[in-house]
C-alpha positions as CSV (number, residue, x, y, z in Angstrom):
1,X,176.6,158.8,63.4
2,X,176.8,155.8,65.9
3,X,178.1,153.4,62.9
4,X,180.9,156.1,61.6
5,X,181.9,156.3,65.5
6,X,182.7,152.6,65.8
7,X,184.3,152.7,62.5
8,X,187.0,155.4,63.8
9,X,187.4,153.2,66.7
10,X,189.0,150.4,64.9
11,X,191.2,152.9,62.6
12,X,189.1,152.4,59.6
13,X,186.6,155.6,59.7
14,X,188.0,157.5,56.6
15,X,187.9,154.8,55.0
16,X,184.5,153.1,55.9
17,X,182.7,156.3,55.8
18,X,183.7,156.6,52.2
19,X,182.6,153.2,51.4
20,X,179.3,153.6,53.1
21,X,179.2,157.0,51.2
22,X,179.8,155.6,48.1
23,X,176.9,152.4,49.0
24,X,174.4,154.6,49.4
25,X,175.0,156.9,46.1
26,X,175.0,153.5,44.4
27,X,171.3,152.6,45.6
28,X,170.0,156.1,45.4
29,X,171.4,156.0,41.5
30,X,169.5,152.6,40.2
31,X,165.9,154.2,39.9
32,X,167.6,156.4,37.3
33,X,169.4,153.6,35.9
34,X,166.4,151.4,35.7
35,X,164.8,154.1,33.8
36,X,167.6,154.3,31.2
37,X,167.3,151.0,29.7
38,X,165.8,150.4,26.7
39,X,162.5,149.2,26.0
40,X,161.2,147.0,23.0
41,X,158.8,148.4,20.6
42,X,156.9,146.0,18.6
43,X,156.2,148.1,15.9
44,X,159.4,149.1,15.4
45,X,160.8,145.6,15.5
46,X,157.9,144.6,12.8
47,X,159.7,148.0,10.6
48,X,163.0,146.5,10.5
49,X,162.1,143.0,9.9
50,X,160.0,144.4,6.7
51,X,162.9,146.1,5.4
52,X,165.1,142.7,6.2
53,X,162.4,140.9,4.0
54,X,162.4,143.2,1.5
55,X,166.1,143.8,1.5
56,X,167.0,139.6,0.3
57,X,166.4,139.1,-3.6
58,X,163.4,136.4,-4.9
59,X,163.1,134.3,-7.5
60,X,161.2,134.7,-10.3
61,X,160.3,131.0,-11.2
62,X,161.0,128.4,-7.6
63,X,160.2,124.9,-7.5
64,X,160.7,122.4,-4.5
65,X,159.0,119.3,-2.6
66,X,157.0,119.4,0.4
67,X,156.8,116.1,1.9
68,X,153.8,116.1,4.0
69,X,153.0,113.8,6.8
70,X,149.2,113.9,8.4
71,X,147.2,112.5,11.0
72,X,144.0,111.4,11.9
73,X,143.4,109.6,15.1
74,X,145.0,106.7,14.8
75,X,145.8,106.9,10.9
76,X,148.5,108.6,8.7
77,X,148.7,109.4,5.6
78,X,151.6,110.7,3.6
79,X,152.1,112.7,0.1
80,X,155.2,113.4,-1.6
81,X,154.9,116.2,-4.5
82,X,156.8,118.9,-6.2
83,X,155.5,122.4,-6.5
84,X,156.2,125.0,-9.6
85,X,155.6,128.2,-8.1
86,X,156.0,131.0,-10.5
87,X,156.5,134.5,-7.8
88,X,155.6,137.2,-10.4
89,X,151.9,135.7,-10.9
90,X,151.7,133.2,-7.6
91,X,150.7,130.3,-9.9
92,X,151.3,127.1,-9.2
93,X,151.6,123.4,-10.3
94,X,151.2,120.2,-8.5
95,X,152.9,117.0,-9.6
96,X,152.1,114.1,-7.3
97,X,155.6,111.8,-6.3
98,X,154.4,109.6,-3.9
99,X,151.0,108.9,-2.1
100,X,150.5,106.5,0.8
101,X,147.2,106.1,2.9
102,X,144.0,107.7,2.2
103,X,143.5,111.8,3.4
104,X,140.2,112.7,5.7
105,X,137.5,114.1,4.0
106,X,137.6,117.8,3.3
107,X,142.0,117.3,3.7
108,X,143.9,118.2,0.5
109,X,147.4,118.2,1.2
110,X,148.4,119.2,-2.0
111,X,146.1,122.0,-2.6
112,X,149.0,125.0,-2.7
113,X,147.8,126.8,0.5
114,X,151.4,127.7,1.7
115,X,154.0,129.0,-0.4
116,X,157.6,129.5,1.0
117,X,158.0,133.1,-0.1
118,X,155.0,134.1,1.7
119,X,154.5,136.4,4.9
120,X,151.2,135.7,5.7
121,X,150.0,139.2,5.2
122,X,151.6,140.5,7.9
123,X,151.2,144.0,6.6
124,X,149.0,144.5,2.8
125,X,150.6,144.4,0.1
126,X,150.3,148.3,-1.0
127,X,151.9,149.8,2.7
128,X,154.5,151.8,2.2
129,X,158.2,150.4,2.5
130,X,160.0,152.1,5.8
131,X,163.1,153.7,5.1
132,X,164.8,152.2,8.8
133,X,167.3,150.0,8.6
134,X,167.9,147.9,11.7
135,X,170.0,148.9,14.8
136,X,172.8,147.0,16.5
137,X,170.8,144.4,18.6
138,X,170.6,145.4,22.3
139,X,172.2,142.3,25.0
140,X,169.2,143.1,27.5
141,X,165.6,144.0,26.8
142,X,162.6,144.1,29.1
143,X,159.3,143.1,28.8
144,X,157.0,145.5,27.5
145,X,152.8,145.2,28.2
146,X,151.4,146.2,25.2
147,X,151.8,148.7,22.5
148,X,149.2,149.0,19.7
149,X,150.3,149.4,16.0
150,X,150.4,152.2,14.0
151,X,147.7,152.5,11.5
152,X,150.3,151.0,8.9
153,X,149.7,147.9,10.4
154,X,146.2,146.1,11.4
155,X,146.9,144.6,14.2
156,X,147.3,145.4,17.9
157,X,150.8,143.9,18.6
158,X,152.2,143.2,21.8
159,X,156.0,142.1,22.6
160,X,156.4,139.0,24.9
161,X,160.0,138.2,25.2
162,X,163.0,137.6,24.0
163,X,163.2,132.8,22.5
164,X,165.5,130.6,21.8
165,X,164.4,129.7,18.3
166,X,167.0,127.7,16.6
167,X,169.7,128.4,18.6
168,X,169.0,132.7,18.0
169,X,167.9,135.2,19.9
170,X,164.5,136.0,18.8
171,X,161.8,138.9,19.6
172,X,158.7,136.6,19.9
173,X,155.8,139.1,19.3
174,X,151.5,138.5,19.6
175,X,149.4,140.2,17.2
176,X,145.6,140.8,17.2
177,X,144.0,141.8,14.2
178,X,141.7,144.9,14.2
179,X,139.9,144.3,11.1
180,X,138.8,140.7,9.2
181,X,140.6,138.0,11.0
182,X,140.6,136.0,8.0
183,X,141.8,138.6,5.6
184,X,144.8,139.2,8.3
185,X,146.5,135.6,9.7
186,X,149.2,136.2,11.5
187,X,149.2,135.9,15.7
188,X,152.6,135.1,16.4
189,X,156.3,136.0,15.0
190,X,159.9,135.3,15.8
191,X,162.4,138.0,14.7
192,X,166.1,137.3,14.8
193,X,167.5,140.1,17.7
194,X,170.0,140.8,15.5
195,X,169.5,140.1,11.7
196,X,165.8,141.5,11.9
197,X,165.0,138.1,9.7
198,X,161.6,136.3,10.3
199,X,162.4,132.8,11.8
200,X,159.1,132.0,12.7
201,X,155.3,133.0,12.4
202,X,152.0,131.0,13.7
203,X,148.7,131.8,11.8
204,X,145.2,131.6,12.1
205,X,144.0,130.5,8.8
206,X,140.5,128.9,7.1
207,X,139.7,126.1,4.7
208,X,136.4,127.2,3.0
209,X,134.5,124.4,2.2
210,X,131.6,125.5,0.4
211,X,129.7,127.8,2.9
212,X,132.0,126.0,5.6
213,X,135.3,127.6,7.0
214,X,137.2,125.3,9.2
215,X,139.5,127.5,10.8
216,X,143.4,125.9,11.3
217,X,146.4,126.7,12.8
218,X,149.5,127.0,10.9
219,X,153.4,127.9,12.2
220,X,155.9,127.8,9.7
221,X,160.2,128.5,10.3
222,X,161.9,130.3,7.6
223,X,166.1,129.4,7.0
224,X,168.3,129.8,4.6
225,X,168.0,128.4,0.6
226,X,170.5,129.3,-0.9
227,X,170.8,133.0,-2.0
228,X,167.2,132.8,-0.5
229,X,165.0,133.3,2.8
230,X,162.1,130.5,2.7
231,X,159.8,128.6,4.3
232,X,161.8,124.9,5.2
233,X,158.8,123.4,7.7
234,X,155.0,124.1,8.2
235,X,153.4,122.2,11.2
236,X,148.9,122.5,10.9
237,X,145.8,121.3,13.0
238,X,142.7,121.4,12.4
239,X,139.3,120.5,14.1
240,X,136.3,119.4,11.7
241,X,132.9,119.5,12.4
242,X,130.0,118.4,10.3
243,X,127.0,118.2,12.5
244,X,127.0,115.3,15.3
245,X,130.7,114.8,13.5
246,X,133.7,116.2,14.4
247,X,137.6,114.8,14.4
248,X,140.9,116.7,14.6
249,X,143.4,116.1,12.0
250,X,147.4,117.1,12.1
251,X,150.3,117.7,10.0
252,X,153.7,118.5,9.1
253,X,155.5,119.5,5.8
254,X,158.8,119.5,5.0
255,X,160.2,121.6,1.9
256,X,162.9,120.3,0.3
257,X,165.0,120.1,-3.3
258,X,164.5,123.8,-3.8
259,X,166.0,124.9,-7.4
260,X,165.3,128.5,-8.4
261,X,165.4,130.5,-11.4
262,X,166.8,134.2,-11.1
């Protein structure tokens, strides 16, 4: 009362009362307007980015060259080979290009491991197709803590935030699987905010060597080929242990001189 009484003494109380009015309908409004905004559901984001996949056509014979770059502690090695991938039967064939410096034990950088038209098994193969097609991207999105998936996926999927990941907007998500970790890879993905198109994944993936598994990491970024949505660069490590034995080994692979066959 004592501040709408010093407004009318300086000529301004209609006025200031109004504004004060209006100040305190704003504040009393935001709680409701906090509670409006939309929130990110990981599952949902993992839907459309399936039915992005799905949408963009694939070869049926593909053939490119990885150009692959290791490292050992203090020692590189390089290969240089073209892959024939055929996508109806996932065969492939190897010709070696170019090889310099000799690979680690148990380090085959030609065995075909990662194929560019892959997903890493983010969902099995025989899951149903959802029928949602992707909404217009939202310009703000907060930070969810966790949501678990439904039983069409197997993993527990949580949404951490919103990357830069080649100059786009992505939905960068965490996944935990709830069955076989080997059988299910993926732990990260990128998802363009507004395309819905897979722009990055990190996986958790095993070299068996005999009754060995060496367990590696793996992130791969998809772009453009073309008519096509592939795999362009693969970055691994790898710890090895054999006993009292043990060094790390690194490497990067670029693909390149992709020619497809409809």
């Amino acid at each position: 009362m004592r501040f709408f009484q010093l407004c009318r003494c300086r000529g301004r109380g209609r006025v200031a009362a109004l504004a004060f009015a209006g100040v305190l309908a704003t504040l009393t409004d935001l709680p409701q307007a906090a509670a409006q905004e939309p929130t990110v559901e990981p599952f949902k984001v993992i839907d459309h980015a399936l039915v992005r996949w799905r949408s963009r056509p694939r070869p049926a014979q593909l053939s490119y060259v990885v150009d692959f770059t290791g490292w050992t502690k203090d020692r590189s090695f390089r290969r240089l080979f073209r892959v024939e991938h055929s996508v109806a039967d996932q065969s492939t064939r190897v010709t070696i290009l170019q090889s310099d410096g000799p690979a680690p034990p148990f380090v085959q950088p030609e065995k075909a491991r990662l194929l560019p038209t892959e997903t890493f098994g983010f969902v099995p193969s025989d899951m149903a197709l959802p029928l949602a097609t992707p909404p217009p991207a939202a310009t703000t999105l907060p930070v969810i803590a966790a949501v678990h998936a439904t039983l069409r996926y197997p993993y527990d999927v949580s949404f951490v935030g919103i990357e830069k990941v080649a100059n786009r907007l992505a939905y960068h998500l965490q996944l935990e699987p709830r069955q076989t970790p080997d059988a299910f890879p993926l732990r990260q993905m990128w998802i363009d905010a507004s395309t819905f198109d897979v722009l990055q994944v990190e996986a958790q993936q095993f070299e068996h060597l005999g009754p060995i598994a060496v367990p590696y990491r793996l992130r791969a970024w998809y772009a453009e080929q073309g008519p096509y949505w592939l795999i362009a660069h693969a970055e691994a490590g790898a710890t090895i242990r054999a006993g009292f034995f043990s060094y790390r080994s690194t490497g990067d692979a670029d693909f390149e001189d992709f020619q497809y066959t409809p």
